[in-house]
C-alpha positions as CSV (number, residue, x, y, z in Angstrom):
1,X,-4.3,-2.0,-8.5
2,X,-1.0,-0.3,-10.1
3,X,2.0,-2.2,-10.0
4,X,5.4,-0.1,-11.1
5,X,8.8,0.7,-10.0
6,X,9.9,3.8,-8.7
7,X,13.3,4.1,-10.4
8,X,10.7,4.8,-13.9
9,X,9.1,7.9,-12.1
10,X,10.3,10.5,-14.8
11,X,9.6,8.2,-17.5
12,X,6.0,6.6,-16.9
13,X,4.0,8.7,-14.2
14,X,1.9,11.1,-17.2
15,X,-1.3,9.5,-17.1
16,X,-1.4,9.5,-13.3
17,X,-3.6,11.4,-11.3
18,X,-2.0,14.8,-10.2
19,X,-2.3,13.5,-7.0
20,X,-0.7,10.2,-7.3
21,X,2.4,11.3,-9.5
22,X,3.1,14.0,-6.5
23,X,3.2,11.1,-4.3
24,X,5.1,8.8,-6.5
25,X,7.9,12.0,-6.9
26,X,7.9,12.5,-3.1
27,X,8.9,8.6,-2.8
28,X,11.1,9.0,-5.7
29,X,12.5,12.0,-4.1
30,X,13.6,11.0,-0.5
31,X,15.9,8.4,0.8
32,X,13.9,6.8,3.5
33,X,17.1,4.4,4.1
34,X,18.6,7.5,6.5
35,X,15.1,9.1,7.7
36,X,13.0,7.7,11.2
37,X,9.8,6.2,10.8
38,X,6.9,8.1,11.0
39,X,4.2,10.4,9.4
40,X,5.7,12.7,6.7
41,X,3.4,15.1,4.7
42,X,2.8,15.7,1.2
43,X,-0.1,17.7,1.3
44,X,-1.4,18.1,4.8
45,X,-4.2,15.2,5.9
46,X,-5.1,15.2,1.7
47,X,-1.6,13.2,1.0
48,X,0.9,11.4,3.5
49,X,3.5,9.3,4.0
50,X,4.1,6.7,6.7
51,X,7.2,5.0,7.1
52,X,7.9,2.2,8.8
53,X,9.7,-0.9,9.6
54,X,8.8,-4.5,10.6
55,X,9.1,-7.7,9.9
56,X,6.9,-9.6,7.4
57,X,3.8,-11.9,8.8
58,X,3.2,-15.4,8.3
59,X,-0.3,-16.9,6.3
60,X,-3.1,-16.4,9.0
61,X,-1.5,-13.9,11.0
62,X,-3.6,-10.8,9.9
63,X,-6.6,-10.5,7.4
64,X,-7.1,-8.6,4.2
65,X,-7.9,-5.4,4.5
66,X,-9.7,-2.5,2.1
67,X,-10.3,1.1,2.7
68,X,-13.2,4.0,1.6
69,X,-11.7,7.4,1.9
70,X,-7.9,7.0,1.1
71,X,-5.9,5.2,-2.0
72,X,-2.5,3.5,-0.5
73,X,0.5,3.6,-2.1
74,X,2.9,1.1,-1.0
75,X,6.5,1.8,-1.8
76,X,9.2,-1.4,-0.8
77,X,12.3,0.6,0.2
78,X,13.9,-2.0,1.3
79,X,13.2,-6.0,1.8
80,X,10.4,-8.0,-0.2
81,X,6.9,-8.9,0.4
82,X,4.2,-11.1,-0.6
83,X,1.1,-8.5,-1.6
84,X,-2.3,-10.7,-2.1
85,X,-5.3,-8.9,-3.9
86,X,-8.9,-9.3,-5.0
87,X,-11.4,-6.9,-6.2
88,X,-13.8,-5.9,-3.9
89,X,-16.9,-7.9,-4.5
90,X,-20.0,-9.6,-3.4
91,X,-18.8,-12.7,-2.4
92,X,-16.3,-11.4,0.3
93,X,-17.0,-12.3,4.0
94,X,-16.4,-9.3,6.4
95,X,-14.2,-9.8,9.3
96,X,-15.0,-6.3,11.3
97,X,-17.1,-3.3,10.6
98,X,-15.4,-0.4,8.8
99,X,-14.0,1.9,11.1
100,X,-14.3,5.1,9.8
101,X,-11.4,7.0,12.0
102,X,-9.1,4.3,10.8
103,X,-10.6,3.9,7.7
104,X,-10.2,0.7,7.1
105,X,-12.1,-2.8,7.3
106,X,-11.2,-6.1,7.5
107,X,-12.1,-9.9,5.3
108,X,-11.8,-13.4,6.3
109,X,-9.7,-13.7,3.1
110,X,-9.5,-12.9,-0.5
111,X,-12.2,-14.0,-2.9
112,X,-10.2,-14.4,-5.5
113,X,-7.3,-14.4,-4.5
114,X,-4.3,-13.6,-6.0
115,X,-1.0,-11.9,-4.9
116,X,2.3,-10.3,-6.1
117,X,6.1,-10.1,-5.0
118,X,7.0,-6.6,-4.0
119,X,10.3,-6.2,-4.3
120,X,13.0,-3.4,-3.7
121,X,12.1,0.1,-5.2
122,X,8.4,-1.5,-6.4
123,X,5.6,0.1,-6.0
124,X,1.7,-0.7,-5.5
125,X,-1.5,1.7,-6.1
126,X,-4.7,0.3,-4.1
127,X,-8.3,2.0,-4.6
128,X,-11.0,1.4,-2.8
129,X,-12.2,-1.1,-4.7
130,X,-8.5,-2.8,-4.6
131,X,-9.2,-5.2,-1.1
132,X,-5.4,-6.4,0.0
133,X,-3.3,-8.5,2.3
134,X,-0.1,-6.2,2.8
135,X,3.0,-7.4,5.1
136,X,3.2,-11.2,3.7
137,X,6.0,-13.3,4.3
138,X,7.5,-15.1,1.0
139,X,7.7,-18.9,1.0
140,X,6.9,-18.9,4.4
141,X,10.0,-17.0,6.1
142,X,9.7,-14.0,7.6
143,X,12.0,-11.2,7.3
144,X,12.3,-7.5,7.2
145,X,11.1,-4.9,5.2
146,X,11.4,-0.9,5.4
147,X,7.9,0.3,3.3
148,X,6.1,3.6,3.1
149,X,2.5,3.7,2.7
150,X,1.1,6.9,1.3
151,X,-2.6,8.2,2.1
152,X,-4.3,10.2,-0.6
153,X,-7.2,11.1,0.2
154,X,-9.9,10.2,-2.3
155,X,-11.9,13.5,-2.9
156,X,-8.2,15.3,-3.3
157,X,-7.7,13.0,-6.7
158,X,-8.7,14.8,-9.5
């Protein structure tokens, strides 16, 4: 996992991934504060972005997740989260099969565990290998975030 803030995109995105710092300008670029949620592309199914709006979730609401064929890129727009993470590893308990049309799959919890504060204009890169419990609420109070996700797909990272 890559932890950075977006406001620093001119200044620290060189030894990115071509891939990644294209996504990390595009979120730079746009002012999701005025645009509708929804699925905006970058580079067809290879890179998009998903915005969206909700309200955080409470501990033991939803499970950690990982995925196989995409990287995430979480962007805070607006609002704060709680972000736990743990290396995919051994001693992780699955929760659900992978689904490979959603690409995603699911743990009882994070072995490790550890987490971050994503805040306004922070970002977070996940690989595969990255397992992580998006969406939390902070001190135990839930409240609302705007985020975009972005979806590279992992063979379109050079």
């Amino acid at each position: 996992m890559v932890i950075g803030k977006i406001s620093q995109a001119t200044a620290g995105f060189t030894k990115f991934p071509e891939a990644i710092r294209r996504a990390l300008f595009f979120l730079y670029e746009h002012d999701f504060k005025t645009m509708e949620d929804g699925i905006y592309p970058i580079d067809g199914k290879n890179s998009y972005a998903i915005l969206q709006r909700y309200n955080t979730k409470l501990p033991g609401t939803s499970k950690p997740e990982a995925h196989r064929q995409y990287v995430d890129i979480q962007y805070i727009v607006e609002g704060r989260e709680e972000l736990g993470w743990c290396p995919l590893n051994p001693e992780l308990k699955a929760n659900t099969k992978y689904d490979i049309d959603k690409d995603i799959i699911f743990y009882e919890r994070l072995v490790p565990g550890s987490s971050v504060i994503l805040e306004e204009g922070a970002y977070a890169v996940l690989y595969p290998a990255d397992v992580h419990h998006p969406c939390g609420a902070i001190e135990g109070k839930v409240g609302p975030v705007t985020k975009v996700v972005v979806k590279i797909a992992v063979d379109y990272i050079k």
